[in-house]
FINURO-757879 format. One record per residue (C-alpha): residue in three letters; residue number from 1; x, y, z. Coordinates in steps of 0.5 Angstrom, whole numbers. Example, Ala and Ser with C-alpha at 12.3 -4.5 7.8 and 13.67 -1.06 7.14 Angstrom:
2
+------+-----+-------+-------+-------+
| code | pos |  east | north |    up |
+------+-----+-------+-------+-------+
|  ala |   1 |    25 |    -9 |    16 |
|  ser |   2 |    27 |    -2 |    14 |
+------+-----+-------+-------+-------+
//
This chain:
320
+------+-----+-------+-------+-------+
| code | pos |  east | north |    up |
+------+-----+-------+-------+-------+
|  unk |   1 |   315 |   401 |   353 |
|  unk |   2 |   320 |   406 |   355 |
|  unk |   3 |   319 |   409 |   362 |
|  unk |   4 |   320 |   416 |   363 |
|  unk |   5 |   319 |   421 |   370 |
|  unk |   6 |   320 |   429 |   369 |
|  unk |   7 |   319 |   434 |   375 |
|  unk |   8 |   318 |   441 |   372 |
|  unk |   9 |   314 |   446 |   374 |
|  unk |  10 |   308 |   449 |   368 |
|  unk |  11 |   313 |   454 |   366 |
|  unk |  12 |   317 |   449 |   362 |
|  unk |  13 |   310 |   445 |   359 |
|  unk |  14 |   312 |   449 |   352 |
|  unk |  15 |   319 |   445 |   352 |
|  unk |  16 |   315 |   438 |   354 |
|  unk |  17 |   310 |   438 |   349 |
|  unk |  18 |   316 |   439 |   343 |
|  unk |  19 |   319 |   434 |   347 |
|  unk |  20 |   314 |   430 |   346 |
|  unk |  21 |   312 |   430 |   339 |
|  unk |  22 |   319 |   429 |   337 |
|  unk |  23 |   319 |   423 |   343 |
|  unk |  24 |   313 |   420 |   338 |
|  unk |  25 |   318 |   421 |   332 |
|  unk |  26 |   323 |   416 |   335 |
|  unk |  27 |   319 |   412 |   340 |
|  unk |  28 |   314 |   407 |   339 |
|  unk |  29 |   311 |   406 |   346 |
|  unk |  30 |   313 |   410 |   353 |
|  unk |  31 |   309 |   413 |   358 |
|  unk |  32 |   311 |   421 |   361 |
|  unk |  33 |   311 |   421 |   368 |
|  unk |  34 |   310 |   429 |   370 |
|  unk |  35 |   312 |   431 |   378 |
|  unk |  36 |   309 |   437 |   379 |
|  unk |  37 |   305 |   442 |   384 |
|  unk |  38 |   299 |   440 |   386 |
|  unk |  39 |   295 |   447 |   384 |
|  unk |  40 |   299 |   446 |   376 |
|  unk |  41 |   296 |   440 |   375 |
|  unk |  42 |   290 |   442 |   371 |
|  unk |  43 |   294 |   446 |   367 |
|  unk |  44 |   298 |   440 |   366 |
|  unk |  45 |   293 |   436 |   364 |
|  unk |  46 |   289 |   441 |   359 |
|  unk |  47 |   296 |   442 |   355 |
|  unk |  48 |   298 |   435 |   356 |
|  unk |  49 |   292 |   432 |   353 |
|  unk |  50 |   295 |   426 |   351 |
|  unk |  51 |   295 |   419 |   352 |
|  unk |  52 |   302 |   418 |   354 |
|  unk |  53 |   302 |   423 |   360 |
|  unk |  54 |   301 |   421 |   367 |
|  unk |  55 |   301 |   427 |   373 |
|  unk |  56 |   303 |   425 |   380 |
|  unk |  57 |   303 |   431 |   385 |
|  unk |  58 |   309 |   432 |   388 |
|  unk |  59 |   307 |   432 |   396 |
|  unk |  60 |   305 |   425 |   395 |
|  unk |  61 |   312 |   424 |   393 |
|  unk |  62 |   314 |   428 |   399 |
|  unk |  63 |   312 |   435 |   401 |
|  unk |  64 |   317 |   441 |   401 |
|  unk |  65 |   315 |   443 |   408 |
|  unk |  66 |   318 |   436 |   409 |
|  unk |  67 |   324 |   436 |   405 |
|  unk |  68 |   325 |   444 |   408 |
|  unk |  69 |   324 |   441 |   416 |
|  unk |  70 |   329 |   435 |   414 |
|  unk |  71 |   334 |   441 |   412 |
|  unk |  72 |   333 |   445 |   418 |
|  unk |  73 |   334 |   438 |   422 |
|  unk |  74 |   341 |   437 |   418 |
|  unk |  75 |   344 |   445 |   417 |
|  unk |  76 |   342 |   447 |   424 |
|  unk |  77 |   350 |   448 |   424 |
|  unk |  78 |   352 |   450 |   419 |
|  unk |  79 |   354 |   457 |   417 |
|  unk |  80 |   352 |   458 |   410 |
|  unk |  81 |   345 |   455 |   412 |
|  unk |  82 |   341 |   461 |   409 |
|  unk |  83 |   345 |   461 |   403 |
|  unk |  84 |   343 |   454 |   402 |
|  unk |  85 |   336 |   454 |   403 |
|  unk |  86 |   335 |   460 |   397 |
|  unk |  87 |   337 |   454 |   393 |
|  unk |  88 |   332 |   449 |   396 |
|  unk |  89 |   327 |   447 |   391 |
|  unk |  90 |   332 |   446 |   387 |
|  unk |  91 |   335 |   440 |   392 |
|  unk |  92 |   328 |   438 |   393 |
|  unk |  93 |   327 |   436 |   386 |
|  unk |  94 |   333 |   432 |   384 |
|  unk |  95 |   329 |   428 |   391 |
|  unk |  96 |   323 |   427 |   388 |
|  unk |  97 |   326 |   424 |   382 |
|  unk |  98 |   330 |   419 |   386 |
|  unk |  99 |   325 |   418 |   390 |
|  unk | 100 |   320 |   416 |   384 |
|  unk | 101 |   324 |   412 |   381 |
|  unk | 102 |   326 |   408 |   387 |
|  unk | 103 |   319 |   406 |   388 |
|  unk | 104 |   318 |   406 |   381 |
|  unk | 105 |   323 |   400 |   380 |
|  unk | 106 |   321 |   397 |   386 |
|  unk | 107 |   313 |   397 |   384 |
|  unk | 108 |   314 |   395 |   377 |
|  unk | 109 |   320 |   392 |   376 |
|  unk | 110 |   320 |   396 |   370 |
|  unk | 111 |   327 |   400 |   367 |
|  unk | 112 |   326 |   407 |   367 |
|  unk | 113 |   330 |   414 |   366 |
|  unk | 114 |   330 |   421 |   368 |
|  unk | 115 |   329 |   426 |   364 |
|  unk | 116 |   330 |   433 |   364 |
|  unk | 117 |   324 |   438 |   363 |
|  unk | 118 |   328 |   443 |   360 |
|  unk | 119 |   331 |   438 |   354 |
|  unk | 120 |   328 |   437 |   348 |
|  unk | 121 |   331 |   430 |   345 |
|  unk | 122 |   333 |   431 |   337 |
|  unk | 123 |   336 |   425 |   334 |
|  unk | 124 |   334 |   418 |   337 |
|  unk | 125 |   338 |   415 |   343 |
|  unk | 126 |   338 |   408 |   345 |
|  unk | 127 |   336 |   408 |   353 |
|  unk | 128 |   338 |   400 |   355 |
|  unk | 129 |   341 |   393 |   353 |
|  unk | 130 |   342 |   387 |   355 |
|  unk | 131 |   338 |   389 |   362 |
|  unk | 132 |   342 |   394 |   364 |
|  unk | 133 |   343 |   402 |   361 |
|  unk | 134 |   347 |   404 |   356 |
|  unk | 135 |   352 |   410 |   359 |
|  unk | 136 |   353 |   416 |   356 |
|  unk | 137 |   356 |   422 |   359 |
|  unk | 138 |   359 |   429 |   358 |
|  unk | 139 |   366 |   432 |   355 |
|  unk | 140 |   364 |   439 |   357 |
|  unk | 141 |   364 |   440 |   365 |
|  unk | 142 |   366 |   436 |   371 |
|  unk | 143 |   363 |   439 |   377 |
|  unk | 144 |   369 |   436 |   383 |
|  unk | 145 |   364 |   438 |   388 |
|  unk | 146 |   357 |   433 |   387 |
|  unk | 147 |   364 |   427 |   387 |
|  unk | 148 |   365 |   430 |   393 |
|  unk | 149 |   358 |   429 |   396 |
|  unk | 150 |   358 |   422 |   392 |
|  unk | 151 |   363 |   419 |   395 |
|  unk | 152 |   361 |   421 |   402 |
|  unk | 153 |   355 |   417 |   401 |
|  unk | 154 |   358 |   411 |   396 |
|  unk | 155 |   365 |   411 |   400 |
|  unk | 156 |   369 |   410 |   393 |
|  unk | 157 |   370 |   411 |   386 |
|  unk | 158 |   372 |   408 |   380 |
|  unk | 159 |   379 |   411 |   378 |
|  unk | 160 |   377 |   414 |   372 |
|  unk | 161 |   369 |   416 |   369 |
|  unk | 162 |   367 |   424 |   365 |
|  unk | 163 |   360 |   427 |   368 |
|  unk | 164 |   354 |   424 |   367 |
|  unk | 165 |   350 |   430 |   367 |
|  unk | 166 |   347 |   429 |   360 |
|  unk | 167 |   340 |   431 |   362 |
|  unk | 168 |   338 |   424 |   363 |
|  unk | 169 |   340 |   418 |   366 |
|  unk | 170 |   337 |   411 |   366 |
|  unk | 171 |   336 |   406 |   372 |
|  unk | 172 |   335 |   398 |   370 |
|  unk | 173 |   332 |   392 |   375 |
|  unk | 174 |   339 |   390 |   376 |
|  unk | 175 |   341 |   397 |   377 |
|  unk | 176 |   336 |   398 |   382 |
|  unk | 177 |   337 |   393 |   387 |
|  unk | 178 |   345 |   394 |   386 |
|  unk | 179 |   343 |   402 |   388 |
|  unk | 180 |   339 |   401 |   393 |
|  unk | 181 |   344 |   396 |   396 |
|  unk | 182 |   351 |   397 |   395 |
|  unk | 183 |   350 |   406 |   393 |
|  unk | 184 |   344 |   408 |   398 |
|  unk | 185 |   344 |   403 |   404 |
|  unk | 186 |   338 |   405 |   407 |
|  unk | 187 |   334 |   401 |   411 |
|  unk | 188 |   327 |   401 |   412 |
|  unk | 189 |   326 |   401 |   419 |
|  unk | 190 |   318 |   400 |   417 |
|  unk | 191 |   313 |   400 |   413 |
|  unk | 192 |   311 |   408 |   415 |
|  unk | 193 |   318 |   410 |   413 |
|  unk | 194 |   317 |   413 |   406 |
|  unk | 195 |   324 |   412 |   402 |
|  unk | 196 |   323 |   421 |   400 |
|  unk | 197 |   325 |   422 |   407 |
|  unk | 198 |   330 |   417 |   408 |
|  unk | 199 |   333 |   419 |   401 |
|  unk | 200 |   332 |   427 |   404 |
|  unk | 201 |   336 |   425 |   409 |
|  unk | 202 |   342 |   421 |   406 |
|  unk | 203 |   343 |   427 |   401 |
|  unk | 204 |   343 |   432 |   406 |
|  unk | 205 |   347 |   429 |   412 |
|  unk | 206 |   353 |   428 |   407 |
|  unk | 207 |   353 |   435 |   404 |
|  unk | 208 |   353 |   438 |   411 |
|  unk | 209 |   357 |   433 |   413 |
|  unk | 210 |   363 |   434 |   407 |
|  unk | 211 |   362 |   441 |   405 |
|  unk | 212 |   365 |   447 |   410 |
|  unk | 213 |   364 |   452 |   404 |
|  unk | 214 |   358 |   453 |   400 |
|  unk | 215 |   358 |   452 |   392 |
|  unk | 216 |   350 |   453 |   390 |
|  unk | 217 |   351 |   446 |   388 |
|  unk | 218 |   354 |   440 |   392 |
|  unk | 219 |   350 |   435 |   390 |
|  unk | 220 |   346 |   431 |   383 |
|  unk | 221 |   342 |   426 |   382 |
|  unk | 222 |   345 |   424 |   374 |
|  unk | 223 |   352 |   423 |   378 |
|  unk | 224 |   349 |   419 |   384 |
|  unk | 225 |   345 |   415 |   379 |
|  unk | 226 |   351 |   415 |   373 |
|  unk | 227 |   357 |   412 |   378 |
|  unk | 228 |   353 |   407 |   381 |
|  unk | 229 |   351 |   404 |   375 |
|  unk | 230 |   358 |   404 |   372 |
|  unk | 231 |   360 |   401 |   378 |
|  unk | 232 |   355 |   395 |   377 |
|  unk | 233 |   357 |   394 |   370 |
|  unk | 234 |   364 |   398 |   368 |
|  unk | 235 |   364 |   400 |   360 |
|  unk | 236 |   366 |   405 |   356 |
|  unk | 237 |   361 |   411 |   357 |
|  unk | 238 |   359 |   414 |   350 |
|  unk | 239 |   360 |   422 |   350 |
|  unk | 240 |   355 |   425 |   347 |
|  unk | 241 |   355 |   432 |   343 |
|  unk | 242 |   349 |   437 |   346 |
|  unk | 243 |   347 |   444 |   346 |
|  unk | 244 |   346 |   447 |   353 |
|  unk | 245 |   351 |   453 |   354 |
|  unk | 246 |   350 |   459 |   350 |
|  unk | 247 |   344 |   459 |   347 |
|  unk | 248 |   340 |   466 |   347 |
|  unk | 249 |   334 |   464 |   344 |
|  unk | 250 |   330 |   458 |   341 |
|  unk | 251 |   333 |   455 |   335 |
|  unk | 252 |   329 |   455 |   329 |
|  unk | 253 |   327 |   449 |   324 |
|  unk | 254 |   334 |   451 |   319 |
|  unk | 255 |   338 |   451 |   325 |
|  unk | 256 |   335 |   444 |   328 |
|  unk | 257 |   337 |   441 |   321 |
|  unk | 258 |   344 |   443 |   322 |
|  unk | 259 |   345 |   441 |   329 |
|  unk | 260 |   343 |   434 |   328 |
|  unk | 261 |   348 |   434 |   322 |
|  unk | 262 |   353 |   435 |   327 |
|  unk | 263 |   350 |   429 |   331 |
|  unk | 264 |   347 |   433 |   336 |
|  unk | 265 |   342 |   429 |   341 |
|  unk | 266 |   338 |   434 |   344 |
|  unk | 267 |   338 |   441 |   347 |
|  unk | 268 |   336 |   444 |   353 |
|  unk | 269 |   333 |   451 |   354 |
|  unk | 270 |   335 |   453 |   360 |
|  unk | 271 |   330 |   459 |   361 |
|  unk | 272 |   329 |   460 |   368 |
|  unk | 273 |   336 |   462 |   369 |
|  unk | 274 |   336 |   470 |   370 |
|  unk | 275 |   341 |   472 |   365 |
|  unk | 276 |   340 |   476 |   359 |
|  unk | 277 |   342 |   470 |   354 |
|  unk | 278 |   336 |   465 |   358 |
|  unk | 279 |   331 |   470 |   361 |
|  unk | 280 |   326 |   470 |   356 |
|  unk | 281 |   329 |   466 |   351 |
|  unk | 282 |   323 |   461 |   349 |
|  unk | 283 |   319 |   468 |   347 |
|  unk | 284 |   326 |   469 |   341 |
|  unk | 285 |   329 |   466 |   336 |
|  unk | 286 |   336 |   463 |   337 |
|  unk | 287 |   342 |   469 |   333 |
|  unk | 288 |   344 |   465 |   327 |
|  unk | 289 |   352 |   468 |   329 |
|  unk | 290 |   352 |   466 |   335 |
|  unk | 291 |   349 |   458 |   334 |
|  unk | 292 |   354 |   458 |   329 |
|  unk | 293 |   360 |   459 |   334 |
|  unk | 294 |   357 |   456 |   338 |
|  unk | 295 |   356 |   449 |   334 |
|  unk | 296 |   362 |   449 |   331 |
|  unk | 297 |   366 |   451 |   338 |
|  unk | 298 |   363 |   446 |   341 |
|  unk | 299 |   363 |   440 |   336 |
|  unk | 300 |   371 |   441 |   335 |
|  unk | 301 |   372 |   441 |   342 |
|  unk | 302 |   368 |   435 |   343 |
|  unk | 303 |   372 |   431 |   338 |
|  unk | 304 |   377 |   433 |   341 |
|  unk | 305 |   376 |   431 |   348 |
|  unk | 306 |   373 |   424 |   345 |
|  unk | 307 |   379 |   422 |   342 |
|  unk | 308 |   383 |   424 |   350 |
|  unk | 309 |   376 |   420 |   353 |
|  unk | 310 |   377 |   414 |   350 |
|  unk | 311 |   385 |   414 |   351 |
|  unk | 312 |   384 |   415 |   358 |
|  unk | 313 |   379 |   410 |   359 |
|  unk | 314 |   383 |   404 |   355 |
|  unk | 315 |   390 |   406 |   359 |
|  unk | 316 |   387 |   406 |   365 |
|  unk | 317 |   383 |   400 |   364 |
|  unk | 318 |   390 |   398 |   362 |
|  unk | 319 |   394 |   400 |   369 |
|  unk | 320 |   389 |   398 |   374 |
+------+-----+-------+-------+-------+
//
């Protein structure tokens, strides 16, 4: 049974009910479990309706007046405070996740993965082996800031890793007990704590306490996730060729069967940006001259950087 957790909000429901009909393609047992508002959950319900959905309302995870008091607890000195609070629900739903899959692991003692609500899987991708996640990663972005906050909480890094920020991220039985001990190091003082509020805090704290300048985003869930597993076990991470930057529009049938050709694993529509490639792009087909450019920029560039990936890896785990 393949676990997996999504936060999103109804905007994202046409992404979700594509993404799983192409789940049904690849998976033969999983339950979706979807975090959202509690006045869209009928919404949800009404266009999910299948066996394989589970809805869960997010104020039982944690509230945002919660998550918003822990923040003005922690910022209270901060100058880019007001900045920070525009991209509030943002943090907030990267705590939600966390936070429901820590209680997820803990209760079932079943693997779990996150996955974005926004993405739409394309060829099959193994998630676990051995009792533990398979790493993947990425060759095209390397954000220094979200290391940054990462190392305040973990307090070291391995000498050499690319971005876990492939829209997803897994979490074994094993992993969790190592992340909860070794990477989080929260303790509950009493049963009434709730581990949202602990973890709200952890990540807050650590960004005030690590970024004098405001970025827009200092902290990701995938990075956490992804370093601590890679200290609990260290392996080679997969790279993995995806679509995400660029797109205008949703690609169209003839424009999927050549992304998965060129061994695209998934593609992520990212809709809710305010931009004039992104806004509206659900409601338009993809642009053949840019998909094109697109798909073969990025698949010489990824080829590319995988040939200098697996160099760095080996020669590091060679020197250290």
């Amino acid at each position: 049974m393949l676990n997996v957790c999504q936060v999103s909000l109804a905007r994202d429901i046409p992404i979700i009910l594509e993404n799983y009909h192409c789940f049904k393609k690849f998976y033969k047992s999983f339950k979706i479990f979807i975090i959202c508002p509690s006045n869209q959950i009928k919404e949800f319900k009404e266009k999910l309706n299948f066996k394989e959905f589970y809805f869960l309302n997010e104020d039982s995870i944690i509230s945002f007046q919660e998550f918003n008091t822990v923040f003005e607890e922690q910022s209270i000195l901060k100058d880019y405070q007001s900045l920070f609070r525009e991209r509030l629900g943002w943090y907030y739903q990267q705590v939600l996740k966390l936070s429901f899959i820590l209680d997820f692991v803990e209760i079932n003692r079943e693997e779990v993965i996150i996955w974005d609500a926004d993405t739409v899987i394309l060829k099959k991708i193994n998630f676990f082996k051995n009792g533990k996640s398979i790493k993947y990663g990425t060759l095209f972005e390397f954000h220094k800031h979200y290391f940054k906050t990462n190392k305040s909480i973990i307090g070291n890094h391995p000498k050499y890793f690319i971005s876990f920020l492939v829209q997803f991220i897994g979490l074994s039985i094993h992993e969790y007990n190592y992340f909860k001990a070794n990477t989080l190091k929260i303790v509950k003082t009493d049963n009434k704590s709730k581990i949202s509020i602990l973890l709200a805090k952890l990540i807050l704290k650590n960004i005030f306490k690590t970024h004098e300048l405001y970025n827009g985003s200092l902290f990701s869930e995938y990075e956490l996730i992804g370093i601590s597993n890679y200290m609990f076990k260290k392996e080679k991470q997969k790279a993995l060729f995806t679509l995400r930057g660029g797109l205008n529009g949703k690609l169209t049938k003839s424009q999927l069967i050549l992304a998965k050709i060129f061994n695209v694993k998934h593609v992520t529509y990212e809709h809710s940006y305010s931009n004039k490639n992104n806004q509206g792009m659900l409601g338009r087909e993809q642009s053949w001259i840019a998909f094109i450019k697109l798909l073969i920029k990025g698949y010489l560039k990824f080829n590319l950087r995988n040939l200098k990936h697996n160099f760095y890896f080996y020669y590091n785990l060679i020197n250290e």
